[in-house]
N, C-alpha and C positions, 0 to 999 in steps of 0.2 A: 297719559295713555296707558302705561304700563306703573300698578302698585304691590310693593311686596306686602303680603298678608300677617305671616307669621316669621319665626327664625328658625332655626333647628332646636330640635327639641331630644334630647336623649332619656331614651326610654330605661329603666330598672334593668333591663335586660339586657342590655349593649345596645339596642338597636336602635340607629340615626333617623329620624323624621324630618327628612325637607322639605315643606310648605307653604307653597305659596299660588296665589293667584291676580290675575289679571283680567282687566274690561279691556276692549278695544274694538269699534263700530264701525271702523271703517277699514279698507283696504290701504296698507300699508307693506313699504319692504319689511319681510322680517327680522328681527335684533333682536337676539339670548339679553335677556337681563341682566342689568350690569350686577345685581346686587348676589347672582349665582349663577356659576359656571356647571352647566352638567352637560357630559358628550350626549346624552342620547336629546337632547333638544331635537326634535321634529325640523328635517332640513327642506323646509318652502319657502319658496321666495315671498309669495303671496299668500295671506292669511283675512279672514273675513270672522271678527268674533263678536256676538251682540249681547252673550252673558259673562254669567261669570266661571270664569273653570276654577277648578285646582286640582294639583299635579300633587303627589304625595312620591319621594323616594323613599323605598326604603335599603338600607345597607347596613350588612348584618358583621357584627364585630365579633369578637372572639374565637377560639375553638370550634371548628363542625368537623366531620368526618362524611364521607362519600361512599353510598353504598345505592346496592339496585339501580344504579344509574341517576339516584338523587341524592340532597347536601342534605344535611340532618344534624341538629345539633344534639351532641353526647345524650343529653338527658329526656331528650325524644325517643333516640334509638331503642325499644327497649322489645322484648317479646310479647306476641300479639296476646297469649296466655298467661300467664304468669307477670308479664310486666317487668321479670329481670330487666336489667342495663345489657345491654348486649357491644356496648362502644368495645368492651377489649378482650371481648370471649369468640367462640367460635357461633356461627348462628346456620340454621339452614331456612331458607327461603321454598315455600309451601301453600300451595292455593292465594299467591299473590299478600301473601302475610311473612314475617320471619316470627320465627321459633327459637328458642334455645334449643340445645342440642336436647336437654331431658324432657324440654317436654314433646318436641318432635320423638324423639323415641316412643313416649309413651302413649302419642294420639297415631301418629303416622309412618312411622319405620316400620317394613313387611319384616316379616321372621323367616328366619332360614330353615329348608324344609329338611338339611341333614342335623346342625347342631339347636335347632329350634330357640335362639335366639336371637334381638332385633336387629338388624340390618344398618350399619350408620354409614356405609360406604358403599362402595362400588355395588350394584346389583344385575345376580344373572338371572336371567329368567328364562324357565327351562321345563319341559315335562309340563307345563301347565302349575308350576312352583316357582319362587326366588331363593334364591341361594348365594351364599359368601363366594363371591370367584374363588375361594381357597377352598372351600365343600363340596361341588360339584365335579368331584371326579372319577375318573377311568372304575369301575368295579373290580379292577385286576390288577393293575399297577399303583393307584392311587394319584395320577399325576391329575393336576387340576386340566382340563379340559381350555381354558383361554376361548381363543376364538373358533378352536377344531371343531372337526366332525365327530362324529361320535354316533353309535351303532346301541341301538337296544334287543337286548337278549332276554327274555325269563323277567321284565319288569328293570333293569339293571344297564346303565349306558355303560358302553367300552370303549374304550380308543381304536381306533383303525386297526393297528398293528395287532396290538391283544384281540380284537374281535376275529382278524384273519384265521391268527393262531390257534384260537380254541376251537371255533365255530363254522368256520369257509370249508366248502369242500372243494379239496383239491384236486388236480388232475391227474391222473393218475400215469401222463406221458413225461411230461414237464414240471410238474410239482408245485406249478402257480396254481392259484386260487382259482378257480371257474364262477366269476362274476356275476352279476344280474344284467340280464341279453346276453351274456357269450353262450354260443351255439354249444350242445356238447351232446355226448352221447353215454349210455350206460349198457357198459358189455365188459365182460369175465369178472364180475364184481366189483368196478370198479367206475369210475366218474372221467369221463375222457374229454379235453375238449375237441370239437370239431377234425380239425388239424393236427393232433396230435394221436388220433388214432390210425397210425400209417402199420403196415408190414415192418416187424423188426429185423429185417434184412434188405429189402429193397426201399423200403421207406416210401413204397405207395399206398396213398390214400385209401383206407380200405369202407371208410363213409358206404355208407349204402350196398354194402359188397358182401359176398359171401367171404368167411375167416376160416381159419383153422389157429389153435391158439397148442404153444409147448411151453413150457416152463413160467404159465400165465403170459406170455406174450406174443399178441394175434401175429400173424402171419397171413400172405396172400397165397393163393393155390397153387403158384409154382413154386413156393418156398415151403412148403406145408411140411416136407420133410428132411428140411435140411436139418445139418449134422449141428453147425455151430450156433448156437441162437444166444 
């Protein structure tokens, strides 16, 4: 019922060929071959066969390495350009191909828009540019930017702080920055916000009100002539 065809056979290259085939016409319990034991045998009780099969294992000896999520043996691995060995170098993976590092440089690493050289690592992209996360910084302090905000002035990004300081206008009550949407108002030459432009003596709101101002600082009408301001 059951005849082994061939025996194993090893191939030039490490690789084990297990070969073999069987007839069987009728409906029979099924029995693994005595003549080889392999786990992935097909587990049915019941089997119906009228030709002839064969089954081929194969099992791969030597040396491979694991990369992209598949086995590869050394002298396969190799770049998709150039065809270096890539088994014990560094490689980058690119439109579904690996690279060595020079030649990905030379087809596919962007250039940096401050030191205008290629790109082999981290990339910022920014301005409608990539850049070295170590090149992309502050126009004022030089600190690299990371993952901050950052404020464009005159063509030139700044950090928060340095943009406040050079460029924000200030209030002229309190000394904070007068934001984008904070209400404010502009009276005795000066940038007020909202609430901060009170009587420097009673400290009411003087918003929408008639002022009198002494030593540049408004006043309301009943304080208009006070002594101590």
């Amino acid at each position: 019922m059951m005849q082994l065809i061939s025996l194993t056979e090893l191939t030039p290259t490490g690789v084990f060929f297990l070969k073999f085939s069987f007839i069987q016409s009728e409906f029979v319990p099924h029995v693994s071959p005595p003549e080889i034991l392999i786990s992935t045998w097909p587990p049915v009780s019941w089997i119906m066969i009228v030709n002839i099969i064969t089954i081929v294992v194969v099992l791969s000896r030597g040396p491979f390495l694991v990369a992209l999520g598949r086995s590869w043996h050394p002298e396969e691995f190799n770049c998709h350009y150039c065809h270096m060995s890539l088994a014990d170098v560094s490689f980058v993976e690119e439109q579904n191909n690996v690279y060595c590092e020079n030649c990905y440089e030379e087809f596919f690493a962007p250039t940096c828009a401050r030191c205008n050289t290629k790109i082999m690592g981290e990339v910022m992209h920014a301005l409608r540019q990539t850049w070295h996360t170590t090149c992309f910084v502050c126009a004022a302090c030089g600190k690299p930017f990371g993952n901050s905000l950052f404020h464009m002035e005159d063509g030139e990004p700044y950090c928060e702080k340095d943009y406040i300081a050079l460029f924000s206008t200030k209030c002229h009550g309190c000394d904070f920055p007068v934001e984008a949407g904070d209400k404010f108002i502009e009276a005795l030459g000066h940038t007020w916000h909202d609430t901060c432009f009170v009587c420097a003596v009673c400290h009411v709101n003087l918003e929408g009100q008639p002022f009198y101002s002494k030593k540049d600082k408004p006043l309301c009408k009943k304080h208009a002539h006070a002594i101590n301001v």
